[in-house]
C-alpha positions in Angstrom: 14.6 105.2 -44.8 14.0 108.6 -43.7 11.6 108.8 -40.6 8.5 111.4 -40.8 6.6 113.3 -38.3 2.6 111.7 -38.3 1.3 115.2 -39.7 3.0 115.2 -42.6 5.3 118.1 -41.4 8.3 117.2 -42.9 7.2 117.6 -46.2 6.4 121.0 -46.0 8.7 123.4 -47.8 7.2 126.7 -47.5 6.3 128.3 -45.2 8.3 126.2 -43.0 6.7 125.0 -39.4 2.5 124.6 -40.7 1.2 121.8 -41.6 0.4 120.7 -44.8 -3.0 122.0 -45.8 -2.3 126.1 -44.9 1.3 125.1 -47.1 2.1 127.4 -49.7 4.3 124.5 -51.1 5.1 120.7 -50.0 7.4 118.3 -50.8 6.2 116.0 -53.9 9.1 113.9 -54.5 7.3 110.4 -54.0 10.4 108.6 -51.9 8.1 107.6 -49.0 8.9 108.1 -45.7 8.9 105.5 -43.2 5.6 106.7 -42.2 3.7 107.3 -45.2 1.8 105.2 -47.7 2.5 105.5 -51.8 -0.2 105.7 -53.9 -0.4 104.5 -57.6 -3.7 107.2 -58.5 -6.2 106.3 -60.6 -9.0 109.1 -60.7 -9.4 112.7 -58.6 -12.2 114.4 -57.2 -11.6 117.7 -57.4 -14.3 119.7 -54.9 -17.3 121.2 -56.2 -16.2 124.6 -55.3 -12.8 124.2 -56.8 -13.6 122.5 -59.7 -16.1 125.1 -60.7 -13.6 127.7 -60.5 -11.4 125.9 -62.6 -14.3 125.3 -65.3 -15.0 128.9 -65.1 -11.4 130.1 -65.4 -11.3 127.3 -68.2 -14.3 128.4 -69.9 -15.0 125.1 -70.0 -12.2 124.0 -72.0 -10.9 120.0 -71.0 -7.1 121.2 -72.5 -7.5 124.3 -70.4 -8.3 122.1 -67.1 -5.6 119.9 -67.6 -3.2 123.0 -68.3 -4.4 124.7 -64.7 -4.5 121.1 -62.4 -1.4 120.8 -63.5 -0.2 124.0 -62.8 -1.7 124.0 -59.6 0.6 120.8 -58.2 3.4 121.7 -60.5 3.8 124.8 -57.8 2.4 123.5 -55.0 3.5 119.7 -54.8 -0.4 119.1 -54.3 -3.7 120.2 -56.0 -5.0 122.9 -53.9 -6.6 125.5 -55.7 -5.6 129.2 -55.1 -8.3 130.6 -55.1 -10.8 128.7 -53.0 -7.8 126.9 -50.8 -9.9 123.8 -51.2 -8.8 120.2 -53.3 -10.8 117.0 -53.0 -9.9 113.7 -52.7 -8.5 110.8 -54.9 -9.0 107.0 -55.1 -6.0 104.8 -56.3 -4.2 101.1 -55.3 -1.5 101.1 -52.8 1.9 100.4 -54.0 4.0 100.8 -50.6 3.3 100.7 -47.4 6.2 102.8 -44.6 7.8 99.8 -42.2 6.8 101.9 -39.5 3.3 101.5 -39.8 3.4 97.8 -39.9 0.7 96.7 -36.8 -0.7 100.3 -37.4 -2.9 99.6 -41.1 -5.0 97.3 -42.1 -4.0 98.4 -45.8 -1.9 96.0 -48.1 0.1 96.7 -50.9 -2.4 96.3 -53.5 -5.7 97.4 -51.6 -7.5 99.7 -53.9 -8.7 103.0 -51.6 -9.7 106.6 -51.7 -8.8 109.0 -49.5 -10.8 110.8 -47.2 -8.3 113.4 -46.6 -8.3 116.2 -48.6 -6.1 116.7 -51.8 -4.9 120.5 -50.6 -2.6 118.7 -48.4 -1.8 115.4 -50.5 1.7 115.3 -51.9 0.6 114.5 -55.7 2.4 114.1 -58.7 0.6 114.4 -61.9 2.2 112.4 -64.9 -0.9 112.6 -67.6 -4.4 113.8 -67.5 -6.1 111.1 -69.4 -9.8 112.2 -69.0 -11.2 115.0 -67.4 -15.4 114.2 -66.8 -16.5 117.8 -66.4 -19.7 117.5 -65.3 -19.6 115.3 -62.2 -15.8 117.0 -60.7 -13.9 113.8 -61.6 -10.5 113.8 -63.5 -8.6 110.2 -64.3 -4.8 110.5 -64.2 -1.2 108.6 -64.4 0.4 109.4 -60.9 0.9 109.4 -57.3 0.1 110.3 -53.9 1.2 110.3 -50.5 -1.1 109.5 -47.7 0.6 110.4 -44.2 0.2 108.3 -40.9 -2.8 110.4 -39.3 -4.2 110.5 -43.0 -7.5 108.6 -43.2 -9.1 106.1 -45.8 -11.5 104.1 -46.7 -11.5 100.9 -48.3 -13.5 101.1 -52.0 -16.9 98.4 -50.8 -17.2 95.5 -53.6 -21.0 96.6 -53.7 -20.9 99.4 -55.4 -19.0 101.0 -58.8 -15.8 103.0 -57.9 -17.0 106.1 -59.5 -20.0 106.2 -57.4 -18.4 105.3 -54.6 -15.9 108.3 -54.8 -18.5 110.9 -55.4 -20.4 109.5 -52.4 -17.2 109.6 -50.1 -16.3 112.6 -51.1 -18.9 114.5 -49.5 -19.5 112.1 -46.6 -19.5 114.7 -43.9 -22.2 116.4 -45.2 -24.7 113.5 -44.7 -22.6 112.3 -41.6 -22.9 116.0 -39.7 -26.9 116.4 -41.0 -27.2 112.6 -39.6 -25.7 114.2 -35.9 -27.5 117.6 -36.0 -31.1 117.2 -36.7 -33.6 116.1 -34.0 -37.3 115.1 -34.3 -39.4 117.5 -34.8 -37.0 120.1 -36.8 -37.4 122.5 -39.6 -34.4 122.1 -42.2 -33.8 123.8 -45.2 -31.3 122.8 -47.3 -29.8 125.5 -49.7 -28.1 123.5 -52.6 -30.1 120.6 -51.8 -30.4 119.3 -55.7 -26.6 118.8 -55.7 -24.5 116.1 -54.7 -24.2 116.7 -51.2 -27.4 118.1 -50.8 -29.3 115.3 -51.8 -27.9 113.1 -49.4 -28.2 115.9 -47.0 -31.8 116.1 -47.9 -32.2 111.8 -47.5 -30.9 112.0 -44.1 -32.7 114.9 -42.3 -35.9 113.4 -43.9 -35.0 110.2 -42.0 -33.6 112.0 -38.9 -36.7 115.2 -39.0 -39.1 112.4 -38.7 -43.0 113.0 -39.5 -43.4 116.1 -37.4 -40.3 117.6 -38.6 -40.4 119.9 -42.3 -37.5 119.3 -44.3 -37.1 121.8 -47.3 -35.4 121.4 -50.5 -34.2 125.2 -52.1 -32.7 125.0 -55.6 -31.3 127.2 -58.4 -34.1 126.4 -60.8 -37.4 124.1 -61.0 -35.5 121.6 -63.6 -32.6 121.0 -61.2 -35.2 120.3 -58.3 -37.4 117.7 -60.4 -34.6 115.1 -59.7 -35.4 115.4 -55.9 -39.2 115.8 -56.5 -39.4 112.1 -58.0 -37.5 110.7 -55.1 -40.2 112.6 -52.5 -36.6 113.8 -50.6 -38.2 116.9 -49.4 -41.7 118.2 -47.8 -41.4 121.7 -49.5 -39.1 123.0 -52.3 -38.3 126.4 -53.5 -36.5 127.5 -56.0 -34.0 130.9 -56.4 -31.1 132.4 -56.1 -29.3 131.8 -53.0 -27.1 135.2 -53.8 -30.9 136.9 -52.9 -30.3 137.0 -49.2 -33.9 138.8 -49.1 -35.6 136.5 -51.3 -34.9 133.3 -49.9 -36.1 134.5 -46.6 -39.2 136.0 -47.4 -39.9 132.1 -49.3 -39.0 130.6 -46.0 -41.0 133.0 -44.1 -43.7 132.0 -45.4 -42.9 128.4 -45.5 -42.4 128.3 -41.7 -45.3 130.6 -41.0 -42.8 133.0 -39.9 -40.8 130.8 -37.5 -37.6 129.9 -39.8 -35.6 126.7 -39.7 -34.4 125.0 -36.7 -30.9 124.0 -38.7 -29.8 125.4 -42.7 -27.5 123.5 -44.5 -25.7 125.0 -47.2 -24.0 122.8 -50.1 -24.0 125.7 -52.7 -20.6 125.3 -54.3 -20.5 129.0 -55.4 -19.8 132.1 -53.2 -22.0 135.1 -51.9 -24.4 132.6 -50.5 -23.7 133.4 -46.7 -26.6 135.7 -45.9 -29.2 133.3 -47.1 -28.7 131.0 -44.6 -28.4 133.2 -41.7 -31.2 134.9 -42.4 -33.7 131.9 -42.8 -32.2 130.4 -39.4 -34.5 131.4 -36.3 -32.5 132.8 -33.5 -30.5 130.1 -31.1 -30.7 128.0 -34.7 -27.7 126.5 -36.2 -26.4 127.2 -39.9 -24.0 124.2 -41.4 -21.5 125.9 -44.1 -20.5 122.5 -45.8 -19.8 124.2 -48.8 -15.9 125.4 -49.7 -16.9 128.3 -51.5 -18.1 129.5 -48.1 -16.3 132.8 -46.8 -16.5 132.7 -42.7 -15.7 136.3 -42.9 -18.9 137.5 -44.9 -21.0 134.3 -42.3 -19.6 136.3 -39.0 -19.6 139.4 -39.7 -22.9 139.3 -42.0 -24.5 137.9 -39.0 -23.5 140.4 -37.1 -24.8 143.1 -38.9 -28.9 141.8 -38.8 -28.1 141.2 -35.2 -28.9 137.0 -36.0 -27.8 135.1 -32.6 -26.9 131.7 -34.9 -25.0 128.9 -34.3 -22.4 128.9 -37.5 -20.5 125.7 -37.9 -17.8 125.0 -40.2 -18.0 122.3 -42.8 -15.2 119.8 -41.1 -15.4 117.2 -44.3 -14.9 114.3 -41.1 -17.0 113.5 -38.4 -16.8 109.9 -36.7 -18.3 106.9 -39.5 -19.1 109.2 -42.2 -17.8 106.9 -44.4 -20.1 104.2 -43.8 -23.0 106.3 -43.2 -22.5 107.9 -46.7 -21.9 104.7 -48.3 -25.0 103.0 -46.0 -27.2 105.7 -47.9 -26.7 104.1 -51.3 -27.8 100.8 -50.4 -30.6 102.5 -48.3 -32.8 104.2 -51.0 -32.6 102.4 -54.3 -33.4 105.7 -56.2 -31.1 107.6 -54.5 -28.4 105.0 -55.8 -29.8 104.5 -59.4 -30.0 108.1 -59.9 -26.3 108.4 -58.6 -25.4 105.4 -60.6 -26.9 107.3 -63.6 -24.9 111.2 -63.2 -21.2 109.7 -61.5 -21.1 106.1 -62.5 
């Protein structure tokens, strides 16, 4: 059995010496390495940002998505879209398990998982699309996967339903980083904050904010934000278009009194939606992109150019337990998990 390097940088194929997420192509053939773990898949992520640039370049056709997904790993060896760079994640039943990780995993042949390592560096192979669930980002397939040696996992919890707990995992940084940046006592706005990540964004800087902190909920329209309204996630909502820079900030302006928010996150899953967090952050502040559809180009430079001194950090989809503090969040708030039970179940 071939041996493999822990990255995964044997499989890549072009250009030769990254690793494989910036990869133009990798190596799909599913021979494992002595290294690497097979993976019989069952159902796919795909991430909001990528997803809804396949539904828009689809026009919302189901044939259409399964014609570009498989496109995409048909000339890539993985599903990483073009476009936004960005993939997802996957949850399947391991089949085979590289001798050189024996002492090194917990995982058996057999364990049913989902990665928490994104699908734009996966080695996939996709032999049938058998449903594609447009609304919630999730597509069931016939294939395989690789998951490399410093690849990461989580083990699917008997306590909750495997669609559920997918969509919860795949977003886990986003709670787990909100969990680790806000302090007692802080002002955070959440721009997206009726989606799936934002949310559970919202849930945990309520929690973390405390009673003399102001946690605000903006969203793309009144209906989306009624969802959040019933579970009292927020102390303020506004609604708008997170495109309108100007807008948003004159809203938070007068929610803060003029003072702006100690820390922004930004889940919007479409792009253009930079300036709107800068611009409602208060100087020294810090501006979370979690969102794929984020261009760090426009963030840096735009802040540059309204002379913001922010902190900007980028959306790393891992931080240490996210997992389990994702997950902990479902079991948490009972109408958190009933209403996410209800949209990805």
């Amino acid at each position: 059995m071939k041996k493999g390097n822990p990255f995964g940088t044997h499989r890549v194929l072009e250009p030769v010496g990254v690793l494989p997420q910036p990869a133009l192509k990798i190596d799909n053939t599913m021979e494992i390495y002595d290294n690497e773990i097979l993976i019989d898949v069952q159902t796919l992520n795909v991430d909001s940002a990528s997803f809804t640039q396949i539904k828009d370049q689809a026009e919302g056709d189901a044939e259409k998505i399964k014609e570009i997904m498989k496109g995409i790993v048909a000339e890539r060896g993985k599903h990483q879209n073009p476009v936004t760079g960005s993939g997802g994640m996957l949850i399947g039943t391991v089949r085979e398990i590289g001798p050189a990780l024996e002492g090194k995993t917990k995982l058996q042949v057999g364990d049913k998982i989902a990665t928490l390592v994104s699908l734009s560096l996966t080695p996939l192979v996709i032999e049938e699309i058998l449903e594609v669930r447009k609304n919630i980002d999730q597509v069931d397939i016939k294939g395989q996967a690789i998951l490399f040696e410093s690849g990461i996992y989580a083990k699917l919890p008997e306590d909750l339903a495997e669609n559920l707990a997918l969509s919860v995992l795949d977003v886990a940084g986003a709670p787990a980083q909100t969990a680790k940046l806000v302090k007692p006592g802080d002002t955070v706005l959440v721009v997206g904050g009726a989606g799936k990540s934002g949310m559970l964004c919202l849930y945990e800087a309520k929690k973390r904010a405390g009673i003399t902190g102001k946690v605000i909920c903006m969203a793309h329209s009144e209906g989306s934000m009624d969802k959040v309204k019933k579970l009292n996630l927020a102390d303020a909502y506004i609604s708008g278009d997170a495109t309108d820079a100007v807008g948003i900030y004159d809203k938070i302006m007068e929610l803060t009194d003029g003072k702006l928010c100690d820390l922004v996150i930004n889940c919007v899953s479409r792009p253009n939606c930079e300036m709107s967090s800068i611009l409602s952050c208060k100087d020294n502040g810090t501006v979370y992109y979690f969102s794929m559809a984020t261009s760090f180009t426009k963030a840096a430079l735009g802040a540059e150019g309204v002379g913001k001194d922010v902190n900007m950090i980028i959306g790393n989809g891992y931080t240490k337990d996210h997992a389990d503090i994702a997950l902990q969040i479902m079991r948490e708030s009972e109408g958190l998990r009933k209403l996410y039970a209800e949209i990805y179940a």
